[in-house]
C-alpha positions as MATLAB code, in Angstrom:
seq = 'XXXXXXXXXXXXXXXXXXXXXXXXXXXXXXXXXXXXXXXXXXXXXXXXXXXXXXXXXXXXXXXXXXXXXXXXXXXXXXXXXXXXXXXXXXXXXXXXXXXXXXXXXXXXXXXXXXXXXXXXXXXXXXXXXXXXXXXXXXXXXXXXXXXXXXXXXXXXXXXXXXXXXXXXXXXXXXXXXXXXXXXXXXXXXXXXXXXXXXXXXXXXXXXXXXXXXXXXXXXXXXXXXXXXXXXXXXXXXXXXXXXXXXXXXXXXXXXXXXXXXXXXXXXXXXXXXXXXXXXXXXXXXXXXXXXXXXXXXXXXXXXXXXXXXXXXXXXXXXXXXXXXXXXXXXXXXXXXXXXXXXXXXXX';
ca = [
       0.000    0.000    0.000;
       1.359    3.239   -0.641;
       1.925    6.260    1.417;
      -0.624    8.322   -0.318;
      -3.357    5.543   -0.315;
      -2.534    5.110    3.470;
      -2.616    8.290    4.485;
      -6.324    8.561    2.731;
      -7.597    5.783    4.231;
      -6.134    6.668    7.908;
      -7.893   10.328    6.726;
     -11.332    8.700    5.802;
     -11.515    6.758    8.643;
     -10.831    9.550   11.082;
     -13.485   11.547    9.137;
     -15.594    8.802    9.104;
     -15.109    8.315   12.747;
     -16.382   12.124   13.462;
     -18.819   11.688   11.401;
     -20.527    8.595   13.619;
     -19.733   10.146   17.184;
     -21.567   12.795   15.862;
     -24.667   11.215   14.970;
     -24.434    9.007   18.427;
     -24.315   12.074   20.369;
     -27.072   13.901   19.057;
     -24.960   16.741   17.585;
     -25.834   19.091   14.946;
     -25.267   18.688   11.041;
     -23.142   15.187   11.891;
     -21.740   14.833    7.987;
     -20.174   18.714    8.522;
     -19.174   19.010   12.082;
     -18.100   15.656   12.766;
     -15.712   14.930    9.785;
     -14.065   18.816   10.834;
     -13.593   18.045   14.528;
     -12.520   14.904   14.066;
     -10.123   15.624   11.296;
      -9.157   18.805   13.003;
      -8.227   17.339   16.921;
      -6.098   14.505   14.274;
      -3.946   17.031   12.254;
      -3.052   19.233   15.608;
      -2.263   15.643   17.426;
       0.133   15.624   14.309;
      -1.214   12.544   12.169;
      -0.066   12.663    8.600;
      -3.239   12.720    6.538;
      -4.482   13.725    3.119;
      -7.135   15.384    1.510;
      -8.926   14.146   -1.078;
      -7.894   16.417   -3.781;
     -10.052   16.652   -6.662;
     -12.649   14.652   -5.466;
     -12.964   17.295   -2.387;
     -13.021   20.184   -4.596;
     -15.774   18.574   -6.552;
     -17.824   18.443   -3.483;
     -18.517   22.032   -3.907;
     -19.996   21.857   -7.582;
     -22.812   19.800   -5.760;
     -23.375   22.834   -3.574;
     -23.066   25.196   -6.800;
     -26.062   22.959   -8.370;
     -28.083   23.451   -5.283;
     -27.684   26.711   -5.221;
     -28.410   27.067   -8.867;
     -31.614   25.257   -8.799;
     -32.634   28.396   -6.474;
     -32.527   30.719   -8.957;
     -35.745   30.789  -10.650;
     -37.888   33.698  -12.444;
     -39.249   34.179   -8.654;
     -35.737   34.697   -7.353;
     -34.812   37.580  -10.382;
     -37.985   38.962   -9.615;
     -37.061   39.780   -5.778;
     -34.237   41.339   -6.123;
     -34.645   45.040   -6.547;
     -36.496   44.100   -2.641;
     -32.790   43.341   -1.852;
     -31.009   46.428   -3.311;
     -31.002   47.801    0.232;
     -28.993   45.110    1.692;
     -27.036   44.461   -1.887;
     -25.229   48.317   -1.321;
     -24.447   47.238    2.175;
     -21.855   45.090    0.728;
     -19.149   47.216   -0.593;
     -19.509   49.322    2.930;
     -18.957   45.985    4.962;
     -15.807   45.087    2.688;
     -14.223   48.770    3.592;
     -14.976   47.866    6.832;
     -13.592   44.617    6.790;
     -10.433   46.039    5.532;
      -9.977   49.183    7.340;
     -10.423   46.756   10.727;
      -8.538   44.350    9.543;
      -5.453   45.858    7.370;
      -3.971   46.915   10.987;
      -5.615   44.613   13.500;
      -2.395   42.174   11.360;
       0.065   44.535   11.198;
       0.039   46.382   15.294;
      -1.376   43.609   16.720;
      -0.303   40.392   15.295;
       3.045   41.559   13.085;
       2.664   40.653    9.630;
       4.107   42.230    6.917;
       2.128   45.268    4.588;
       1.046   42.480    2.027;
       0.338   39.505    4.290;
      -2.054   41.835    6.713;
      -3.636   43.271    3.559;
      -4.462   39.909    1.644;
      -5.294   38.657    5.558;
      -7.779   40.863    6.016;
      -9.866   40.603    2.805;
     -13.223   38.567    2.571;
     -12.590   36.712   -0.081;
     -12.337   33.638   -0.855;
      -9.284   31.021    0.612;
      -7.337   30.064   -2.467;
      -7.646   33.660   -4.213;
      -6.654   35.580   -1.404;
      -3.822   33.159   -0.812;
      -2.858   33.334   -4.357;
      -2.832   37.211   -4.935;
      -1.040   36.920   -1.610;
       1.573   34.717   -3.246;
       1.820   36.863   -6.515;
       2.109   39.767   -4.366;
       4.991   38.573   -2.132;
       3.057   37.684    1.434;
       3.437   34.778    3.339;
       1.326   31.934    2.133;
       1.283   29.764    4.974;
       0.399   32.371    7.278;
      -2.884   33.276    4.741;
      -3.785   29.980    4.268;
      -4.184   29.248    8.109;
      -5.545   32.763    8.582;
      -8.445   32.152    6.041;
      -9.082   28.153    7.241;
      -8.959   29.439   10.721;
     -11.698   32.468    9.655;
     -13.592   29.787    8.230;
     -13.443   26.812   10.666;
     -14.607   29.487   13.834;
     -17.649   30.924   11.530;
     -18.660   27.735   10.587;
     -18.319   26.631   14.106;
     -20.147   29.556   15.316;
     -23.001   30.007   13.101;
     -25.057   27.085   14.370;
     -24.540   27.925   17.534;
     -26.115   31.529   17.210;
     -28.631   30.432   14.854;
     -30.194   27.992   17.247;
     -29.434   30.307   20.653;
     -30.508   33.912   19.077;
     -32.915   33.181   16.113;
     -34.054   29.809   17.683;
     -33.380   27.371   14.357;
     -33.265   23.841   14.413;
     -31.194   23.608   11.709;
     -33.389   20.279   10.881;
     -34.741   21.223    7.619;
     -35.354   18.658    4.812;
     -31.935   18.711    2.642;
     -32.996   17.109   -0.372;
     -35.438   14.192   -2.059;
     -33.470   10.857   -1.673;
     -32.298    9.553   -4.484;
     -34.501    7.464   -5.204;
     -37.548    9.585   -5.586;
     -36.217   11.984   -8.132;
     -36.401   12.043  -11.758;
     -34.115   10.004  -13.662;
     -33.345   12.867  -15.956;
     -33.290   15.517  -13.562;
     -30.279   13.688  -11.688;
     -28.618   13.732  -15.123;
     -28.652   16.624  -15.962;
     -27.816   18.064  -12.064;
     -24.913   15.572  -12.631;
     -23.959   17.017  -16.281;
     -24.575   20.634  -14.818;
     -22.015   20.058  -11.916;
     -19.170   18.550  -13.623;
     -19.771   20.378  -17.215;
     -19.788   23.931  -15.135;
     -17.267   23.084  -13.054;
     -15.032   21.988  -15.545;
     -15.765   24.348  -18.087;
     -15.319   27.173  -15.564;
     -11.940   25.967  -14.526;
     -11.043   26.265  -18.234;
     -11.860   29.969  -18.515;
     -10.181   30.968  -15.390;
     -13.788   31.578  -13.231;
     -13.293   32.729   -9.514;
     -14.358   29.320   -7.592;
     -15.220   28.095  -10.727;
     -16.249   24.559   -8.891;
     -19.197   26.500   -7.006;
     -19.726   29.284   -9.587;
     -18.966   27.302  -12.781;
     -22.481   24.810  -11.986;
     -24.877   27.307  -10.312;
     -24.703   29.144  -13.386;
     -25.545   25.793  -15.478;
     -27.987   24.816  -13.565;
     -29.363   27.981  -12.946;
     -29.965   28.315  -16.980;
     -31.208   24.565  -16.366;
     -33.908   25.872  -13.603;
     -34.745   29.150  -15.626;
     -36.007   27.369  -18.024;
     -37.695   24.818  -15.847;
     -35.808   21.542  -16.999;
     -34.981   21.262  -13.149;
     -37.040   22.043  -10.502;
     -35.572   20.280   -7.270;
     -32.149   20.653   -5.140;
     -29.693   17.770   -5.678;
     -30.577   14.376   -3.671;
     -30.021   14.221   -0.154;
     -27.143   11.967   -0.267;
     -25.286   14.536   -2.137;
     -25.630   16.950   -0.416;
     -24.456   15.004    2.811;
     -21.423   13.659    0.573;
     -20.384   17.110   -0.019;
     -20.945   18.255    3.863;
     -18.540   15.074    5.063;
     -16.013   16.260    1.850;
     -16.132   20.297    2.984;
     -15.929   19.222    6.811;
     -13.314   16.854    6.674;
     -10.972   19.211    4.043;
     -11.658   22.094    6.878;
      -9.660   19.759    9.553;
      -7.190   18.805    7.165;
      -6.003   22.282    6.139;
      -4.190   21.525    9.759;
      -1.653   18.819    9.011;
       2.012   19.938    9.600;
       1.242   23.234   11.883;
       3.939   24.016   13.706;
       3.955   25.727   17.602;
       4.805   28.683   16.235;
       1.680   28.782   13.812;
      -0.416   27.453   15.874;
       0.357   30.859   18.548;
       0.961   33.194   15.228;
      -1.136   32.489   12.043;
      -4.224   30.518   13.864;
      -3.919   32.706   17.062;
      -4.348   35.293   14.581;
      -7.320   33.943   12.073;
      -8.705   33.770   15.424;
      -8.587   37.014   17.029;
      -9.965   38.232   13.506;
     -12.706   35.712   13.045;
     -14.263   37.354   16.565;
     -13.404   40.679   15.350;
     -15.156   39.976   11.751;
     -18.003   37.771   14.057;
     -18.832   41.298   16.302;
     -19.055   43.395   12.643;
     -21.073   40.875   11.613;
     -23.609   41.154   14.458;
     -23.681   44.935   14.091;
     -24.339   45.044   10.179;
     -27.045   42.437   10.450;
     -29.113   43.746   13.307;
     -28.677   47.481   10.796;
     -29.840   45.792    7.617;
     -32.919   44.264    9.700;
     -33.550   47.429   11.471;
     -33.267   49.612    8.802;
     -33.382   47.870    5.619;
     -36.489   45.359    6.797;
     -34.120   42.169    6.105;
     -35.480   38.609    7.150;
     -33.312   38.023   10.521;
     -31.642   34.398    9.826;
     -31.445   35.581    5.463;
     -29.533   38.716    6.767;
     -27.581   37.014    9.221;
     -25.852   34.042    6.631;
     -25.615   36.879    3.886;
     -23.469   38.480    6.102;
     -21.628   35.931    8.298;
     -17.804   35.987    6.993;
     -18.138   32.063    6.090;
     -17.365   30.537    2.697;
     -19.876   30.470   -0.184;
     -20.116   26.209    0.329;
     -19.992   26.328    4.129;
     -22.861   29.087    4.412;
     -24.910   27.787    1.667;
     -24.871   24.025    3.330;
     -26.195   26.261    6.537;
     -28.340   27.835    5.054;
     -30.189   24.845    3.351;
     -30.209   23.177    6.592;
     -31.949   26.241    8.209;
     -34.288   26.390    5.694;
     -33.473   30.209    4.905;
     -34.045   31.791    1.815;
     -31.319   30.256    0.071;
     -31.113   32.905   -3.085;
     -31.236   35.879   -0.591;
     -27.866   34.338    0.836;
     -26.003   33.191   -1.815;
     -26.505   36.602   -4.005;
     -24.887   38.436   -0.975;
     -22.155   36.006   -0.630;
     -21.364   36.290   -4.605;
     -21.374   39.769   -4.964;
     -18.998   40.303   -2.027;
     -16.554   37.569   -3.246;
     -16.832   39.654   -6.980;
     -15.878   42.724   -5.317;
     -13.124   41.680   -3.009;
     -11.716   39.415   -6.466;
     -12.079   42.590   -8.729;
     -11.553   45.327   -6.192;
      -8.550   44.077   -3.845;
      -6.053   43.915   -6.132;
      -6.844   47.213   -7.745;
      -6.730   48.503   -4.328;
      -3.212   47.034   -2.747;
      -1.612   49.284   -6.381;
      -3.832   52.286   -5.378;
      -2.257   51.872   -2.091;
       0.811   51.042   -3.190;
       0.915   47.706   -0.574;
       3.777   45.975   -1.849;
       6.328   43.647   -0.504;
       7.675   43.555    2.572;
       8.923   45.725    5.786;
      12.592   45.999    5.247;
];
């Protein structure tokens, strides 16, 4: 057996592992939480695992089809009754920055272009990789972002059931076997097709983005009018949850009380904005409390959208607040760091 296929299977069966002492205990969303704790508590106890690679990232085109299947002719038709919260967005980002930009740099040391590319919302691998092209410190964004991730995701459940009293027990999906033979195929064609198609034209998280705009021509036209089957979307949960813990293999002490003491810090600092912006868009802009508070919770696009499916929230109110602000920070942030002139690093 070789080293990669062991350390897979030793990875699978850890997730696996979560995933079941989960379940046993009564714990929410099982196929997320208990593949990330599990996989988490092994990488810090320094076991040498693997993600799944391809097969991982692909877990995300089956949340890009669910999301896609939202967008209907209903869905266009609401959104000038979401322009108020839509022009929150760019605020939030400036926000997000102008907190975060020196929150790295006084508090936690990081050079000009590491703290910048730290602090934007974005998402993981394109802040990491404009971090990279710009000369920061890719380790220290890549745990920064995970870490920003792994504490919203943990989070968010938590509040959701405590403040807007969810049970987070909402019907994911049809099973398998009660949905159309050719609506399967062509959620199946729409997720690989898109995501494949958008890697080839260089789309932002072209595995999410690439399918929800298949299928969301598919839906549009009303060749597909259900989510993808339940046991997809729990595939993809145990995939997202399980390549969350493994972004942890190989940290070091020193990361560990730098970079993830750091993604930290900011993920309660980014948490607190959160709150604020939410409870001002329902205030003031009339926003649904649990829709306004996963548009705006600095998550991922596949995490949130998984959250907000299982909260049965408004999915399309979400996921067009999470796009747009992953559009801006993609277009906007680099454009930015040369107006700024953030470059290199401290001499």
């Amino acid at each position: 057996m070789s080293p990669l296929l062991r350390a897979r299977l030793l990875t699978l069966f850890t997730a696996a592992f979560g995933t079941v002492l989960f379940w046993a205990l009564g714990l929410p969303l099982p196929f997320l939480f208990g593949p990330m704790a599990a996989c988490l508590v092994a990488a810090l106890s320094g076991l040498r695992m693997v993600g799944f690679g391809q097969a991982s990232v692909g877990a995300r085109s089956i949340v890009g089809v669910a999301v896609g299947a939202g967008i209907t002719p209903a869905l266009i038709e609401k959104l000038p009754q979401m322009a108020a919260t839509i022009a929150v967005i760019p605020i939030y980002i400036v926000l997000i920055g102008a907190i975060g930009v020196p929150f790295f740099r006084r508090f936690c040391g990081f050079d000009p272009v590491t703290a910048y590319y730290a602090a934007m919302p974005g998402g993981l691998q394109d802040m990491v990789a404009f971090g990279q092209e710009a000369g920061g410190d890719v380790r220290a964004l890549s745990l920064v972002h995970a870490t920003r991730v792994l504490i919203v995701v943990a989070l968010a459940p938590v509040l959701l059931t405590g403040i807007y009293g969810v049970s987070l027990s909402e019907p994911i999906g049809e099973p398998v076997t009660e949905m159309d033979p050719v609506e399967l195929a062509l959620m199946a064609a729409a997720a690989l097709g898109g995501w494949k198609l958008g890697e080839r034209i260089g789309l932002f998280g072209a595995a999410i983005i690439g399918p929800l705009i298949v299928t969301a021509v598919l839906a549009m036209t009303g060749l597909i009018s259900s989510r993808p089957p339940a046991e997809a979307i729990l595939a993809a949960q145990f995939l997202i949850g399980m390549g969350i813990g493994v972004y942890y293999v190989g940290v070091t002490w020193r990361e560990l009380r730098v970079d993830v003491a750091a993604g930290t810090g900011f993920a309660v600092v980014l948490a607190l904005l959160a709150a604020v912006i939410t409870a001002a868009v329902t205030f003031l802009a009339g926003a649904p409390p649990v829709e306004a508070f996963l548009a705006f919770a600095p998550g991922g696009q596949a995490e949130m959208t998984v959250l907000a499916i299982v909260a049965g929230a408004d999915l399309g109110f979400v996921v067009v607040h999470h796009i747009l602000r992953v559009i801006l920070v993609i277009i906007g942030a680099p454009v930015a760091a040369r107006f700024l002139k953030i470059r290199g690093k401290d001499p």
